[in-house]
Backbone as numpy.savetxt, mean C-alpha at the origin, in Angstrom:
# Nx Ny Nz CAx CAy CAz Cx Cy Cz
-18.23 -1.42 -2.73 -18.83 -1.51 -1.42 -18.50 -0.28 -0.58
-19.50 0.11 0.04 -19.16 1.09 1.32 -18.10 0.76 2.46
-16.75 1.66 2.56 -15.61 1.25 3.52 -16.29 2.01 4.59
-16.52 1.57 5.79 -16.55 2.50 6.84 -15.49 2.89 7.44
-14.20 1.89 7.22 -12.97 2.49 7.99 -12.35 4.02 7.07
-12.66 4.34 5.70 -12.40 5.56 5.69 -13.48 6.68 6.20
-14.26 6.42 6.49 -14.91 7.34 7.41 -14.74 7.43 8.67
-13.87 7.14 8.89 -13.05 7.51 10.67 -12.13 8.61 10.27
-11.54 8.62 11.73 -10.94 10.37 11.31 -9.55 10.11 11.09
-9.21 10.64 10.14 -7.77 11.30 9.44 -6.22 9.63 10.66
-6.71 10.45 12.18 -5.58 9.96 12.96 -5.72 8.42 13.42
-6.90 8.13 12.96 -7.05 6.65 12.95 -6.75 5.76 11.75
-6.46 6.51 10.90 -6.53 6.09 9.02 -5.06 5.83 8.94
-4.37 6.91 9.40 -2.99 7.28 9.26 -1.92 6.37 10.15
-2.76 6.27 11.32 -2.33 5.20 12.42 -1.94 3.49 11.90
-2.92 3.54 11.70 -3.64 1.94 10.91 -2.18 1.80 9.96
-2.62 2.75 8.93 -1.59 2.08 7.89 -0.25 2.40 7.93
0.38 3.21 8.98 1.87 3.47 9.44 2.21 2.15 10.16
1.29 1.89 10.88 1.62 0.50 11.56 1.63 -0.92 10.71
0.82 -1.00 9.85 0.60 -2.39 9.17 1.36 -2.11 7.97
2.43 -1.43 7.66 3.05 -1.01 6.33 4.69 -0.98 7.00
4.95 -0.43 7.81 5.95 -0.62 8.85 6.34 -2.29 9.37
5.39 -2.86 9.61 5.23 -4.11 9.96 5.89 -4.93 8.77
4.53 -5.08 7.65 5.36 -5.43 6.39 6.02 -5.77 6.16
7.18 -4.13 5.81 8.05 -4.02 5.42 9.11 -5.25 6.38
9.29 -5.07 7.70 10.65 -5.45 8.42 9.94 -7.03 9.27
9.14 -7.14 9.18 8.76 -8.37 9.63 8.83 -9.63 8.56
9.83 -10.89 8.54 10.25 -11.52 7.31 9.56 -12.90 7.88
9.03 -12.72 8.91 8.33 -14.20 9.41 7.37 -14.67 8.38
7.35 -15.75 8.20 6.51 -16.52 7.27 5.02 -16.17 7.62
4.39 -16.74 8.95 3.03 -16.16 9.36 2.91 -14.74 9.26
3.77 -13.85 9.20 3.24 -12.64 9.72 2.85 -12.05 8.07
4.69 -12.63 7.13 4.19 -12.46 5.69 2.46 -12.97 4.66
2.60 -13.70 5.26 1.04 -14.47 5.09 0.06 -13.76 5.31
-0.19 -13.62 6.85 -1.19 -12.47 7.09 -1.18 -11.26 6.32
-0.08 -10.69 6.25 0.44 -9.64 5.81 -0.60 -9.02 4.39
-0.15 -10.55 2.90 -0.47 -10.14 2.28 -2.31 -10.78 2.21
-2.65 -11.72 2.98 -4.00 -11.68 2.71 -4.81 -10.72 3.72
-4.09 -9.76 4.28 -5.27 -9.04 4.81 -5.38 -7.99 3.54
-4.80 -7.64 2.79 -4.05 -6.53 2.13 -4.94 -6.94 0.78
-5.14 -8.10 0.30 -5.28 -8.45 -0.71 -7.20 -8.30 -0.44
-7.54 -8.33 0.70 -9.35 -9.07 0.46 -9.54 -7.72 0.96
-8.83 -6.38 2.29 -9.12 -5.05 2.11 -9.11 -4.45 0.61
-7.98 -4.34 -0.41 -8.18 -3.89 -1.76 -9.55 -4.46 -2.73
-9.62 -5.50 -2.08 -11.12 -6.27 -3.24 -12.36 -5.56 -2.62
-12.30 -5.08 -1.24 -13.21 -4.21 -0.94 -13.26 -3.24 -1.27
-12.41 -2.67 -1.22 -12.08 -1.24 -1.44 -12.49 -0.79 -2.88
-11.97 -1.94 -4.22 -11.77 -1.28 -5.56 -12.72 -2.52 -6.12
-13.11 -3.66 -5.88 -13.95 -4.69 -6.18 -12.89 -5.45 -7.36
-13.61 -5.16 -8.31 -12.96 -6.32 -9.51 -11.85 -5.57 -9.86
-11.78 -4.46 -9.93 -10.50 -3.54 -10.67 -9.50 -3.82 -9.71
-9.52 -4.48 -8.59 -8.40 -5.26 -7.44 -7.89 -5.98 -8.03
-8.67 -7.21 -7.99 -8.74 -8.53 -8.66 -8.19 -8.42 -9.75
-8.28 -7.62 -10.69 -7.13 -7.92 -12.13 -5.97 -7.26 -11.52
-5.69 -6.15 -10.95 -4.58 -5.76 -10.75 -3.90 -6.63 -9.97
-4.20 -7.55 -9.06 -3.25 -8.83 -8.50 -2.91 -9.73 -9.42
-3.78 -10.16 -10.21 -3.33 -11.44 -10.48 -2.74 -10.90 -12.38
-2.81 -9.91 -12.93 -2.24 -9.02 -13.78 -0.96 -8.86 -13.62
-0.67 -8.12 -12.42 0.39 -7.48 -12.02 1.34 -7.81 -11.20
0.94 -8.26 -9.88 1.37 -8.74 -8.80 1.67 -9.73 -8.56
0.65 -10.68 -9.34 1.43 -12.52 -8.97 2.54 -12.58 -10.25
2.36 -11.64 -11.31 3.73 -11.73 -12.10 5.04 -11.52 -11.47
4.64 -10.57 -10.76 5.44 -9.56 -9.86 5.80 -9.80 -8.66
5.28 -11.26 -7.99 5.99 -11.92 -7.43 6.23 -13.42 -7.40
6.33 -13.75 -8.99 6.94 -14.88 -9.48 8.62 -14.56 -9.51
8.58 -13.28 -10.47 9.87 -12.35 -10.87 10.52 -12.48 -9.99
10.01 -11.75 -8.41 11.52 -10.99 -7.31 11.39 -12.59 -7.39
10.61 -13.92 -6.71 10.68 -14.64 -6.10 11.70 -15.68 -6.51
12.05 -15.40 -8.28 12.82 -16.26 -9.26 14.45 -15.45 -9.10
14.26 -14.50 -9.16 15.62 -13.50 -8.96 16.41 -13.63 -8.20
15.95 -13.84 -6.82 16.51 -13.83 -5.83 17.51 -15.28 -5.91
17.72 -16.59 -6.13 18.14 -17.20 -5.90 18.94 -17.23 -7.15
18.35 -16.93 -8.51 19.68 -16.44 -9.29 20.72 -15.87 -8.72
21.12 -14.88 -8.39 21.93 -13.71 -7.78 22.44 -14.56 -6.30
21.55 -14.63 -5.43 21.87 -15.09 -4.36 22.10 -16.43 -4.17
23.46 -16.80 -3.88 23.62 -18.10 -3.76 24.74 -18.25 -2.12
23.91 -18.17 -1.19 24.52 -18.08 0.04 23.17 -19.18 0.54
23.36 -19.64 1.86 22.89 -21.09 2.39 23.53 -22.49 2.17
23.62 -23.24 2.90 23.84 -24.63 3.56 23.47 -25.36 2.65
22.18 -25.95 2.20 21.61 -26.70 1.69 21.43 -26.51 -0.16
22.64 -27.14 -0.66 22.51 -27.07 -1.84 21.74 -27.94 -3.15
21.10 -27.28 -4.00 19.43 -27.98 -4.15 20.64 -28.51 -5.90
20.99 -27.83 -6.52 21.32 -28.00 -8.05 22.49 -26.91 -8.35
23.06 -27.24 -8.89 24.51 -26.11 -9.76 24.03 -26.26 -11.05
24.26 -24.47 -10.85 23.93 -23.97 -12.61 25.23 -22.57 -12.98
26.03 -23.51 -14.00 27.09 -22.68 -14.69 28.14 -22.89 -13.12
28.02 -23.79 -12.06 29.09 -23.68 -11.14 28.03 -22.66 -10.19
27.65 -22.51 -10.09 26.52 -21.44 -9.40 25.81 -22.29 -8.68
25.57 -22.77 -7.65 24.83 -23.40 -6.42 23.26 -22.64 -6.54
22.46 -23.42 -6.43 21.18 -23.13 -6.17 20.21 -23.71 -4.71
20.19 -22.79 -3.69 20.57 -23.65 -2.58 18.89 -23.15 -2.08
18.78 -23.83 -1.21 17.05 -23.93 -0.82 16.63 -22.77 0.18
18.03 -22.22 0.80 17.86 -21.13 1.80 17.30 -19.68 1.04
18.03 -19.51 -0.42 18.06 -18.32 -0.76 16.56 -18.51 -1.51
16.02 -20.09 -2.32 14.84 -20.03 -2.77 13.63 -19.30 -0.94
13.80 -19.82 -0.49 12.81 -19.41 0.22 12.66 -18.12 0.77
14.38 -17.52 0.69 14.18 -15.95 1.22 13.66 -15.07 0.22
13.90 -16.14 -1.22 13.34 -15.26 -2.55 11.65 -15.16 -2.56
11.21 -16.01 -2.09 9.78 -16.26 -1.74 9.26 -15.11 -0.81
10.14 -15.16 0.30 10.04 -14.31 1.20 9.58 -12.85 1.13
10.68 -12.68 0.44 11.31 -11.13 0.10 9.91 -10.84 -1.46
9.60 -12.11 -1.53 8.56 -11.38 -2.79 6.82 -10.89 -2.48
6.98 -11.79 -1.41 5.67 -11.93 -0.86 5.27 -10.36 -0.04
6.64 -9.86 0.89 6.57 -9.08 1.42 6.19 -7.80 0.11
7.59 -7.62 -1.00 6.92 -7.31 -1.79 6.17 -6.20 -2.33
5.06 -7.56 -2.70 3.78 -7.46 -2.81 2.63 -6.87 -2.06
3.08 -6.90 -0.70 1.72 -6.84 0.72 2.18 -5.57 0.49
2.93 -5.16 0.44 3.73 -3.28 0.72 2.88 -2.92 -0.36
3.29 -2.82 -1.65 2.44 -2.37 -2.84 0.86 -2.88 -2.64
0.21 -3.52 -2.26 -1.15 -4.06 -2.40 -1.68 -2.68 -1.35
-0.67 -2.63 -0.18 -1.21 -1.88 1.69 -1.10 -0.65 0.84
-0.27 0.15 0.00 0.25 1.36 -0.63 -1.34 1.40 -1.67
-1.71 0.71 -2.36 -3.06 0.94 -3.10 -4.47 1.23 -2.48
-4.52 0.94 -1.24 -5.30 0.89 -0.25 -5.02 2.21 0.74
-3.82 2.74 0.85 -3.46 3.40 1.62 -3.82 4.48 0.75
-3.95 4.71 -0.88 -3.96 5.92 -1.39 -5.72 5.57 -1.60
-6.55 4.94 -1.55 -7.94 4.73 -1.75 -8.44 5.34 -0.53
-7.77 5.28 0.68 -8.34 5.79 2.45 -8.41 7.23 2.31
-6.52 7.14 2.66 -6.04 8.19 2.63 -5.91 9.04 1.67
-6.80 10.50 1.86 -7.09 11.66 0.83 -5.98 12.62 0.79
-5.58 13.54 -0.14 -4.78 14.61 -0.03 -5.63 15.58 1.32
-6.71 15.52 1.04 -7.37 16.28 2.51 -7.01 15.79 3.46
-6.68 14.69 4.02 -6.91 14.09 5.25 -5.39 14.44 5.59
-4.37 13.76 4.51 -2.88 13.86 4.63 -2.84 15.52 5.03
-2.96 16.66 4.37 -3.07 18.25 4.76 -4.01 18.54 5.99
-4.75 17.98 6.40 -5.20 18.30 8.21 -4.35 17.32 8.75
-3.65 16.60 8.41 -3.23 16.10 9.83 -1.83 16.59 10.02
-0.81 17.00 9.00 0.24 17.57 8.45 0.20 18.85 8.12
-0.97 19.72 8.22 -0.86 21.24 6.93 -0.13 22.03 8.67
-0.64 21.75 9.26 -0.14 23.00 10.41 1.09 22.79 10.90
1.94 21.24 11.24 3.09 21.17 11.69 4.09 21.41 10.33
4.00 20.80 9.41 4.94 20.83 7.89 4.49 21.25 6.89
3.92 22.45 6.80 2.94 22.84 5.56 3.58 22.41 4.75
4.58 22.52 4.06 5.32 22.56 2.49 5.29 21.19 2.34
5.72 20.71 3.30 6.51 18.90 2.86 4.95 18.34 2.88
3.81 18.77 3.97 2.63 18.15 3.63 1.88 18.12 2.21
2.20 19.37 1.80 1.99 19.73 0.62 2.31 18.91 -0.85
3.50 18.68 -0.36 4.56 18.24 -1.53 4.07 17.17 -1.86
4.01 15.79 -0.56 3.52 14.32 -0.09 2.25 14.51 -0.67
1.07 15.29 -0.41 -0.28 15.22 -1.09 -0.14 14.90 -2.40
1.16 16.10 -3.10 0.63 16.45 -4.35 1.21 14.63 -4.90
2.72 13.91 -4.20 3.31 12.65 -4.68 2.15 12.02 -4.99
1.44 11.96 -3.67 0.88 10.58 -3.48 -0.03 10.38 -4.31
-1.04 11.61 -5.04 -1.27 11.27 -5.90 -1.48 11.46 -7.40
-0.36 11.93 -7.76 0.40 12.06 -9.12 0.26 11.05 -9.37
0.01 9.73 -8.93 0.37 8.64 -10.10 -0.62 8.14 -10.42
-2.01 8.57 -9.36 -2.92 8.37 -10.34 -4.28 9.31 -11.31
-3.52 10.95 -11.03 -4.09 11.40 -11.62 -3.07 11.62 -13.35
-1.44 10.92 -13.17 -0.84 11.12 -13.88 -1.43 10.06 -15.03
-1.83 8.50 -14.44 -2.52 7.87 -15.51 -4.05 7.95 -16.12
-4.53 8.75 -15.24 -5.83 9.58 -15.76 -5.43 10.62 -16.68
-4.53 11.39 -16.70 -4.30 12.49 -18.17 -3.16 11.27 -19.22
-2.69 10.90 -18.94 -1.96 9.74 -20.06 -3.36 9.37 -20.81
-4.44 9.00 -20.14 -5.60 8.44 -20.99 -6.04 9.42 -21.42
-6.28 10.12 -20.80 -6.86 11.18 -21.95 -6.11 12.01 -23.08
-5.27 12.21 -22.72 -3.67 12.27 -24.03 -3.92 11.75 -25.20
-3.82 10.49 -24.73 -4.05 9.04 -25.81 -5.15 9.35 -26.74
-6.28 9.15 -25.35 -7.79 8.98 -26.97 -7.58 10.27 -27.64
-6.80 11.58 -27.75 -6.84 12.65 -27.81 -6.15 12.41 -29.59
-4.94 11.90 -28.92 -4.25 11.62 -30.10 -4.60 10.50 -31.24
-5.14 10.03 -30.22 -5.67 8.62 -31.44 -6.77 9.44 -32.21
-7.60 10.23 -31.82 -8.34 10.58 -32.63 -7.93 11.49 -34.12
-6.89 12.05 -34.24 -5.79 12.72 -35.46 -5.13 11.77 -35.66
-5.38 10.12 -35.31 -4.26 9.05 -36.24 -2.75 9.41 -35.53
-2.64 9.67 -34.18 -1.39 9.95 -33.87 -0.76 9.13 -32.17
-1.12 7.95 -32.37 -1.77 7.51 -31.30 -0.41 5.91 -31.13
-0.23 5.83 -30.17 1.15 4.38 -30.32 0.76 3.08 -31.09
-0.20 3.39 -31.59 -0.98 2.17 -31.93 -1.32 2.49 -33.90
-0.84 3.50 -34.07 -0.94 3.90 -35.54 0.64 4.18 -36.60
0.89 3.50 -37.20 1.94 3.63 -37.79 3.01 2.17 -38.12
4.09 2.56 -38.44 5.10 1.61 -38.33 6.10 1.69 -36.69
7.19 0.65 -36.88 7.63 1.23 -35.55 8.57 2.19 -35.12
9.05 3.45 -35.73 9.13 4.72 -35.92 8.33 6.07 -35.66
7.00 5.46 -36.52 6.00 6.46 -35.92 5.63 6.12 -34.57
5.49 4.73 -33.95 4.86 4.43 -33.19 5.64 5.18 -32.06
7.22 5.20 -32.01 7.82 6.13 -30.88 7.83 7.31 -30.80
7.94 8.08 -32.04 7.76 9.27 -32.46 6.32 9.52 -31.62
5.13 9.14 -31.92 3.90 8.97 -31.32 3.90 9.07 -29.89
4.42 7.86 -29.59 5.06 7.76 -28.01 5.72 9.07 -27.39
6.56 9.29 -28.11 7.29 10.41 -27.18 6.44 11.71 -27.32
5.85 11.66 -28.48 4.87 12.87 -28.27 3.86 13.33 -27.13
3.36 12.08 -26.73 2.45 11.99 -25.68 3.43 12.18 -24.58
4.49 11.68 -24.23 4.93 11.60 -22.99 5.60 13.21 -23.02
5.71 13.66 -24.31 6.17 15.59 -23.77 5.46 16.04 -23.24
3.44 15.78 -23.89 2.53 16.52 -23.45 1.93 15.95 -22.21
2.42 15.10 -21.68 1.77 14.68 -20.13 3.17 15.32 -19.29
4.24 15.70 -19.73 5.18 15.84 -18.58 4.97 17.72 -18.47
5.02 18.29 -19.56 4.24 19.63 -19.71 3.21 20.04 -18.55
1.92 18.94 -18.85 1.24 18.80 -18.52 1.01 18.88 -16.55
2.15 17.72 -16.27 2.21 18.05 -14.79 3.08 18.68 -14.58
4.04 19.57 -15.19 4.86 20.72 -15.00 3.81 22.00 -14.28
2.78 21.86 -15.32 1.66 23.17 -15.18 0.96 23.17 -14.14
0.26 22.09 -13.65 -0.43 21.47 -12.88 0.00 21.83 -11.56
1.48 21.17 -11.65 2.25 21.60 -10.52 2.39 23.34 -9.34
3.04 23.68 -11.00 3.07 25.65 -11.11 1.57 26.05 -10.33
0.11 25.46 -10.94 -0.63 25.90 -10.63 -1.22 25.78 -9.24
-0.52 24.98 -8.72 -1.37 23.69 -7.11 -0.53 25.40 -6.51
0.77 25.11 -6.62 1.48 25.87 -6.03 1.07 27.81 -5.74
0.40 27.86 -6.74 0.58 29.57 -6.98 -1.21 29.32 -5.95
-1.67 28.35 -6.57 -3.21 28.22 -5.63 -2.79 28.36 -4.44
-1.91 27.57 -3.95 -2.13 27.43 -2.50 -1.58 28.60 -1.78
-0.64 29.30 -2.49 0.27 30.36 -1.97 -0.67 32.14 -1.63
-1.66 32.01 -2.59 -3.00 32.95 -2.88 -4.00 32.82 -1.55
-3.96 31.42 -1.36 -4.87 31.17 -0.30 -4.28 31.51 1.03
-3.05 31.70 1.15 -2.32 31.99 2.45 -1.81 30.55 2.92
-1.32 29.66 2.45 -1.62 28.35 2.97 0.16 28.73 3.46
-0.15 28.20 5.23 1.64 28.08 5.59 1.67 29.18 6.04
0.71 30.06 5.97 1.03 31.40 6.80 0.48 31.26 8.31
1.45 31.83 9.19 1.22 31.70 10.69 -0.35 32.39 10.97
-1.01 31.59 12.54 -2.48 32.35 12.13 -3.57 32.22 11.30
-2.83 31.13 9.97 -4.12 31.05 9.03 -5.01 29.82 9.81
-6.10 30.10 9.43 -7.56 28.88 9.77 -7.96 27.99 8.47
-8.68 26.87 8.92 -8.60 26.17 7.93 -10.12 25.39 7.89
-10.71 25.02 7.16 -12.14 24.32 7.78 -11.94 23.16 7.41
-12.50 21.87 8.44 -12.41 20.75 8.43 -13.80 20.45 8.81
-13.90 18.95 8.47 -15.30 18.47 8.32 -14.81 17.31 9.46
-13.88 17.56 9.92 -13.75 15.61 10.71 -13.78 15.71 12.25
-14.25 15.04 12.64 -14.62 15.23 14.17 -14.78 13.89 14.73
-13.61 13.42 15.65 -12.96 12.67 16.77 -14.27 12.26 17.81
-14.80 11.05 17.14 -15.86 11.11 17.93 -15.27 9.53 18.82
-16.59 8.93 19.35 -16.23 7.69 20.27 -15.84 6.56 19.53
-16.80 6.28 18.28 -15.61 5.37 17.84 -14.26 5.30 17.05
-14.08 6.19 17.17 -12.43 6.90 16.67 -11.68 6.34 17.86
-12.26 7.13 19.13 -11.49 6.83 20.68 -11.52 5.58 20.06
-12.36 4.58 20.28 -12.35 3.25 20.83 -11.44 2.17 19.37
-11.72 2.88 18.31 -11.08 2.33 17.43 -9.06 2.60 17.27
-9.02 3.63 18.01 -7.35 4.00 17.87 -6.95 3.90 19.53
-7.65 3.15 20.59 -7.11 2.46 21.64 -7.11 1.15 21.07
-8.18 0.18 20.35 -7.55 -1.02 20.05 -6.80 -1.02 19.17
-6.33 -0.05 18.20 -5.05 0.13 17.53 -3.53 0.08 18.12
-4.05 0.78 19.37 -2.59 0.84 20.33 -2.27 -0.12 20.86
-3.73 -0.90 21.27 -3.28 -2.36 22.17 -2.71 -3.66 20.88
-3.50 -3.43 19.92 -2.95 -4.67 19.04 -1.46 -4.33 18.57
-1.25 -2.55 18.46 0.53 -2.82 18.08 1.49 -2.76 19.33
0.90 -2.77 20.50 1.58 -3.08 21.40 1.97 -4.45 21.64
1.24 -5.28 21.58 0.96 -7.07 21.57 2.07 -7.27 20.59
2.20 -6.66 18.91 2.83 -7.05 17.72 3.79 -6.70 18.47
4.43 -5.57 18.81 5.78 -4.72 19.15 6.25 -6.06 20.80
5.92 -6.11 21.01 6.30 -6.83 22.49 6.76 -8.38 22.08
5.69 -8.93 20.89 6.17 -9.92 20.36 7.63 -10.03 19.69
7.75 -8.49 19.16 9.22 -8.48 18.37 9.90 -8.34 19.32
9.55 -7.87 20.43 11.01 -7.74 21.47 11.45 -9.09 22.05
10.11 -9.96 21.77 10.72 -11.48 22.64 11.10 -12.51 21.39
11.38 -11.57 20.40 11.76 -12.89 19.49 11.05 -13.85 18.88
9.34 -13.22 18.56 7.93 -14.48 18.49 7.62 -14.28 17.11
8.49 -13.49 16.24 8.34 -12.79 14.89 9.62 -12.99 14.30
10.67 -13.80 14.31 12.29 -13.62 14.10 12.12 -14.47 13.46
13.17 -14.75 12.10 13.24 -16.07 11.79 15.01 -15.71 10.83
15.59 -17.09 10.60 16.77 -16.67 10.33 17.07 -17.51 8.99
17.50 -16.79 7.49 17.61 -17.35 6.48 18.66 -18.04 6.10
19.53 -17.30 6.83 21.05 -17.64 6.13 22.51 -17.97 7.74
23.22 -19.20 7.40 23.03 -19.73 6.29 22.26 -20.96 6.33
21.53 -21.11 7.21 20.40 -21.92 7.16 19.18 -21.65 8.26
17.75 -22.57 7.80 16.63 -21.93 8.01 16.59 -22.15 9.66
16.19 -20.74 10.37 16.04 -21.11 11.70 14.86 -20.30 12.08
13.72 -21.37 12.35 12.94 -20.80 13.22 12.04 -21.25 13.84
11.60 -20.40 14.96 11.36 -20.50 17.11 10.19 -21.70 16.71
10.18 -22.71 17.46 8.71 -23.31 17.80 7.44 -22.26 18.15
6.17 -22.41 17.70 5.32 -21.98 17.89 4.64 -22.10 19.49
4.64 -21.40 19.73 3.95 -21.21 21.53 3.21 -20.65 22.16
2.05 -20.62 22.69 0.94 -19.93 23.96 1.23 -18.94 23.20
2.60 -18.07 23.63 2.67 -16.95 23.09 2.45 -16.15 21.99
3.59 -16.83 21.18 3.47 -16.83 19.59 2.04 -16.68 18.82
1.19 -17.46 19.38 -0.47 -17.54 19.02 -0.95 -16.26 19.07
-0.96 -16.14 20.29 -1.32 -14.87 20.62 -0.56 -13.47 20.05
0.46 -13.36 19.52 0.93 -12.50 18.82 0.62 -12.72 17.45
0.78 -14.00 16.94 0.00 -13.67 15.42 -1.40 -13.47 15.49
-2.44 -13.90 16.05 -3.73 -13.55 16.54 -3.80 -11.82 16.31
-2.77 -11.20 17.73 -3.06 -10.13 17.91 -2.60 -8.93 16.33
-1.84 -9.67 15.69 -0.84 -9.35 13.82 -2.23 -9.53 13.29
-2.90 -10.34 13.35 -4.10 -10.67 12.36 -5.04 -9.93 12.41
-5.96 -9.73 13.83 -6.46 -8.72 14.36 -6.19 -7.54 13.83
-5.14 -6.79 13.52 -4.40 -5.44 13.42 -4.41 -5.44 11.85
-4.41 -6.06 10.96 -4.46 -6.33 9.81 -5.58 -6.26 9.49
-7.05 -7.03 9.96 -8.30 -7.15 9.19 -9.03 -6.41 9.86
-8.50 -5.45 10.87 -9.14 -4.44 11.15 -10.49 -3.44 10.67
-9.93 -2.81 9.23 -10.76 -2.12 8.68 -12.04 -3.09 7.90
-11.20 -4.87 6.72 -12.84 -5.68 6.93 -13.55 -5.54 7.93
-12.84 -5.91 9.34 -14.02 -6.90 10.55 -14.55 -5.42 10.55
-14.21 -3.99 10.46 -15.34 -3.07 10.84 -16.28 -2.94 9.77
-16.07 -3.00 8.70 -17.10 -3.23 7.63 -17.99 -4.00 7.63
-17.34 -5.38 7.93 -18.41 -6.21 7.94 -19.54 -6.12 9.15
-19.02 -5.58 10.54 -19.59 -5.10 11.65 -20.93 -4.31 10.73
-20.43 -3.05 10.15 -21.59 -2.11 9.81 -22.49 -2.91 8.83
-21.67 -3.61 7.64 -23.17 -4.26 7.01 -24.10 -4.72 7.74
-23.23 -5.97 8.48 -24.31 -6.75 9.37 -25.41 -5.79 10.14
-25.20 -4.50 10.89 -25.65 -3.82 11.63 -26.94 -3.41 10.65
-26.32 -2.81 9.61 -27.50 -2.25 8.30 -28.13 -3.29 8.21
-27.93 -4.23 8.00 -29.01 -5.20 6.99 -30.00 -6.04 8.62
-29.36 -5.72 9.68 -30.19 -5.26 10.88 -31.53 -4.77 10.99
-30.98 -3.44 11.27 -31.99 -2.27 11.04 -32.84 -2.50 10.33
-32.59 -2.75 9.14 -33.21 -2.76 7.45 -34.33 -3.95 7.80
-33.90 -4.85 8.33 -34.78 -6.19 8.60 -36.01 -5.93 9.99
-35.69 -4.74 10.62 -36.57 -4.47 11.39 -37.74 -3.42 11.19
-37.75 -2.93 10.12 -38.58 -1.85 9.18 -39.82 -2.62 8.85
């Protein structure tokens, strides 16, 4: 599907997901975790369609069965003791912070897949190339190494599979032998890659005082109007954390605020700030299939 929220400019993109990734991370409230990961989860199904969809329920609901089981192994602090295993208390506080702590997680990695689908190495270098050239530089090249690193792994592979040399040919000897072969020639591989980004950019003058740069992005009205209701909805979230409408307490037992006038209105305004980039999508379809109906 067509995202319209990456077609806003660079400081609205960057805004968005510093705030709802920040949030995330340090907000352990049950509603906010909730929101958290279903805004995160139905933005990525937009964003990548079905290739979302296996990667959650592939990857991620494994991946937060795991932390969610772990946690109360290891952690055995809370009040309320559910079963003893080996003398080891299994207590209901630490199951739920394990829940907690998995869910969050998840929304971080789901917002991080989405955040590298928006956000371009172009966009990250205009909004960063003139204050931190190098470190902007560096961050471009991280962010996405990992997925141009599993784009040459594949091509490695069919490379090798085609000479019978492939992890999938042999006994299990060759098969590592195989293995490690590929993983010399992909680490080679972004060794060079690297050398080369670098000697490119250094040719071009990049980081030199005075240099110009051409950009295609231009700060128009709904940028304004889209990164003032950005400010007002994390102002609402942020004001909520100062009054305590987002707190909740695990250990050593569960404490948390009655829901209130307020509270509403701060998860409202959390939710809002979250489905942001859908409700503008869905805004523009509706608008298209508008137009389209008036032809």
């Amino acid at each position: 599907m067509r995202d319209a929220f990456s077609r806003c400019h660079p400081v609205v993109n960057f805004t968005y997901f510093t705030a709802v990734l920040l949030f995330s991370m340090f907000f352990m409230h049950p509603v906010f975790l909730g929101i958290s990961l279903a805004a995160s989860m139905v933005y990525a199904i937009w964003l990548n369609g079905g290739r979302a969809i296996r990667f959650q329920f592939l990857y991620m609901l494994p991946m937060l069965l795991l932390v969610a089981l772990i946690n109360p192994a290891f952690n055995h602090e809370g009040m309320t003791i559910l079963v003893y295993v080996n003398d080891n208390p299994i207590t209901l506080e630490s199951i739920v912070y394990g829940v907690a702590s998995a869910v969050m997680f998840v929304s971080v990695v789901i917002w991080f897949s989405c955040y590298n689908a928006v956000m371009t190495s172009d966009k990250f270098i205009y909004l960063f190339g003139r204050v931190i050239p190098a470190l902007s530089l560096i961050l471009s090249m991280v962010l996405r190494f990992v997925p141009k690193f599993k784009a040459q792994a594949r091509v490695i592979s069919n490379a090798q599979k085609c000479i019978g040399r492939d992890v999938s040919n042999g006994n299990l000897w060759t098969r590592a032998r195989n293995g490690v072969k590929i993983l010399s020639i992909l680490v080679t591989w972004a060794l060079e890659n690297a050398i080369e980004t670098a000697d490119s950019m250094r040719s071009r003058g990049y980081g030199l005082k005075g240099r110009t740069s051409f950009s295609h992005y231009r700060f128009g009205q709904r940028d304004k109007l889209l990164l003032t209701t950005l400010g007002l909805l994390i102002f609402c979230v942020l004001a909520g954390a100062l009054l305590q409408e987002n707190s909740i307490q695990y250990f050593p037992y569960i404490k948390i605020n009655a829901a209130t006038a307020r509270s509403v209105l701060v998860y409202t305004a959390y939710f809002l700030l979250c489905m942001l980039p859908v409700g503008l999508n869905i805004w523009e379809e509706w608008t298209w299939r508008r137009l389209y109906s008036k032809l």
